[in-house]
N, C-alpha and C positions, 0 to 999 in steps of 0.2 A: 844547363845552369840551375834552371829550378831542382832535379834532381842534388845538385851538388850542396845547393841551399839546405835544401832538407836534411842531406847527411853531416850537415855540419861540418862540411869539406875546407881543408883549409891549400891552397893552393894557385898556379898559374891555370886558366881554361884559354887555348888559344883555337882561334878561329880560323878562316879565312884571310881575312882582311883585320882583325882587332886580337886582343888577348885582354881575359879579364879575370882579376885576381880577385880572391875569396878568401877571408881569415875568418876560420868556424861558421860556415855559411854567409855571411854575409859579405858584400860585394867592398870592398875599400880601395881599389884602383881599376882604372881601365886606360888601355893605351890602342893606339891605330896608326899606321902610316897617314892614314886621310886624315886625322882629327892631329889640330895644333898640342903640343903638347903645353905642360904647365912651364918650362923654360923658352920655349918659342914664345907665349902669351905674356909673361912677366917683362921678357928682355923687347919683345917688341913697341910696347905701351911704354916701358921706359922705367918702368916698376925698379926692376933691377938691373942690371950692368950684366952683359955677356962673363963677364969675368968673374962676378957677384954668384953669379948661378952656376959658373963652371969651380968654384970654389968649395963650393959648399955640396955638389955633389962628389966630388976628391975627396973635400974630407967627411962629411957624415954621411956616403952613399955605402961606405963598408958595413956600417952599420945597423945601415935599414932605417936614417931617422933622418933625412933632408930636411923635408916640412916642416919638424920641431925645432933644427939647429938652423933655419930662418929664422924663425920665432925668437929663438934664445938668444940668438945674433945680432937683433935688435932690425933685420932687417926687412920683413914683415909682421905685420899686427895678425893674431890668430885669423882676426873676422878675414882677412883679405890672400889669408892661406885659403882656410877653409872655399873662400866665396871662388875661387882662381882652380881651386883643387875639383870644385864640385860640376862646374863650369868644362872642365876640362877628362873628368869622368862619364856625365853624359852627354860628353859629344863624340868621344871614343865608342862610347857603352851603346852609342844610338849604330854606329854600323855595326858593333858585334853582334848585334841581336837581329839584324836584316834577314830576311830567309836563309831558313840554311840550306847549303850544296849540297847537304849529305853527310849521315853521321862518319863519313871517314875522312873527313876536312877537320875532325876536333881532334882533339888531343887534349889529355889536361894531364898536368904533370903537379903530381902533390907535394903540399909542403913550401914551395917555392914562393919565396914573400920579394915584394918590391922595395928597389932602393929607396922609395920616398918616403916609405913610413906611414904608418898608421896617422889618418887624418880625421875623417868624417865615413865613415860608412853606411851604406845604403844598400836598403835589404834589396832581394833582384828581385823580389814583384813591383817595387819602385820604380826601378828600372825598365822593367818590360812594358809596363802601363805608357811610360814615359816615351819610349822606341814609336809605340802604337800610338802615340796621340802625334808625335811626328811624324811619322810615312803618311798617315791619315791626312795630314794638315800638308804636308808636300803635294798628296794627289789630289786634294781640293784648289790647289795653286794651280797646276799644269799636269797632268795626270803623264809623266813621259821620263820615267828613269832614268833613261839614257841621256839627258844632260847635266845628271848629276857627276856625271867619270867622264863626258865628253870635252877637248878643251872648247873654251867661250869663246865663240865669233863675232865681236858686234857686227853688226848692221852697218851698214854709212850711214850718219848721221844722230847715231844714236844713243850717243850721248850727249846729245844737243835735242835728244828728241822735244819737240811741239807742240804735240798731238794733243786729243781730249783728256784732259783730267792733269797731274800736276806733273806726270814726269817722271823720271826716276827719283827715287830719293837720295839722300848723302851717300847712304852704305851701299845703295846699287850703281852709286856714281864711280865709289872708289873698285867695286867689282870691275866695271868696265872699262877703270880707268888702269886698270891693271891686266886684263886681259890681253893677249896678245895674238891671239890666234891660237894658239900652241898649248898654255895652260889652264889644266881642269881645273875646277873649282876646288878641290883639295891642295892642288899647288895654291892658288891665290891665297886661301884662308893661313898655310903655311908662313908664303910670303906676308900676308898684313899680320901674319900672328893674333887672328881673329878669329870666333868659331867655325869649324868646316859646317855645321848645320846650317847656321844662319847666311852661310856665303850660298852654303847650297839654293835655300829657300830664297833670296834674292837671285841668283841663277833664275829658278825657275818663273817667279814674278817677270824677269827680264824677255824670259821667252814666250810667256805669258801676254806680255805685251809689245812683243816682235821687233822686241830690238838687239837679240841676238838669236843664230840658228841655231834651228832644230834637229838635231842627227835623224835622219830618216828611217834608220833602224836603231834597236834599243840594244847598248853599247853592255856586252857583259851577262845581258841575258835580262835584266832589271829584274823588277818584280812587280806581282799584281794590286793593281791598285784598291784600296781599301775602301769601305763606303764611307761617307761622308756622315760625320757626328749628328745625331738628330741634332733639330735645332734652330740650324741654320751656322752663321759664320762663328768662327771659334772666338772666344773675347778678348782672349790673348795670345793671340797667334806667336807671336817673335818671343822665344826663349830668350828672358835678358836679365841682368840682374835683380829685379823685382819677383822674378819666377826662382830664383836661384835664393835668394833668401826667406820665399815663402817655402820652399824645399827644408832648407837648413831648422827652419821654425817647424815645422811639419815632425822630422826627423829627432827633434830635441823633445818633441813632443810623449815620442813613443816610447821613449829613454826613463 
């Protein structure tokens, strides 16, 4: 990807597991199986209407401008495209960038622009910084990849947990309240139409604090965990929309 950055690549780059789209180098979409997309996230929250979203990419997805024919639709405010769009690019763009398999797992196919349309673009050293401050802040959590793709088991009793300290929180309540034995944290984040990142990272808080198993082997092969930021603890650990519009601010900045 940084190669394709450089050359001012305009195209699809697909991965493994994500695919990430580049217009003159820079990064303007990214999609994944695991990571909810920007219609899962809108129609889940209530934003917009299954039918609201399935409309509007029928008719402005011919033309490569979804995002903007919300906007002009009266159905989303720019801030709440862009905040929904950027939200939803790196939490795609964080698995694209996971180690790679091997250069014969890419593929990029030029040219090929997304039906959403040009939004907010974000150059891929943004990106890549961004991947690495998350795997980093994951292995500081529970150093164990393998419960990132494993389905979530609670424990008995553990979403009632007791224990020292407060407990799960709301969003690890609704992680577990949603698990079933069977689905990965990428199904759940799907099903709540929430980010796979942050589901992830509650995952791993969960196993952290032993109220769901641990896969005994690392599911996929994982990957090595990263050193831990000097410092000490991260200040901002949980990617949320305070980080999402210091990005946006960031990015207007460069402009």
């Amino acid at each position: 990807m940084a190669r394709l950055a450089a050359e001012r690549a305009t195209g699809a780059l697909h991965g493994h597991c994500a695919a990430v789209y580049l217009s003159e180098g820079v990064v303007v979409h990214a999609e994944s199986p695991w990571a909810p997309d920007m219609g899962a996230r809108l129609t889940a929250c209530g934003r917009l209407s299954v039918a609201d979203w399935s409309k509007a990419v029928a008719v402005a997805g011919p033309d490569r401008r979804v995002g903007s024919h919300l906007v002009e639709d009266g159905r989303l405010t720019r801030g709440e495209l862009e905040l929904c769009h950027l939200g939803a690019l790196f939490d795609a763009a964080y698995f694209a960038l996971l180690p790679d398999p091997g250069p014969d797992r890419l593929r990029f196919l030029p040219d090929v622009t997304h039906w959403l349309g040009p939004v907010r673009p974000v150059p891929a050293e943004v990106l890549r910084r961004e991947a690495c401050r998350r795997r980093a802040l994951l292995d500081r959590v529970w150093p164990w990849p393998a419960v990132d793709v494993s389905p979530v088991v609670p424990r008995p009793g553990g979403s009632a947990y007791s224990g020292p300290g407060t407990g799960p929180t709301p969003s690890q309540r609704t992680v577990l309240e949603s698990a079933d034995g069977t689905r990965t944290p990428g199904e759940i984040a799907w099903r709540l139409g929430r980010s796979a990142f942050n589901t992830v990272l509650d995952v791993r808080r969960l196993a952290a604090a032993g109220l769901i198993d641990t896969p005994r082997q690392p599911a996929g092969g994982g990957h090595r965990p990263l050193p831990a930021r000097p410092g000490g603890e991260d200040p901002d650990p949980d990617p949320d929309v305070s980080l999402l519009i210091r990005i946006r601010a960031a990015l207007e900045a460069r402009l």
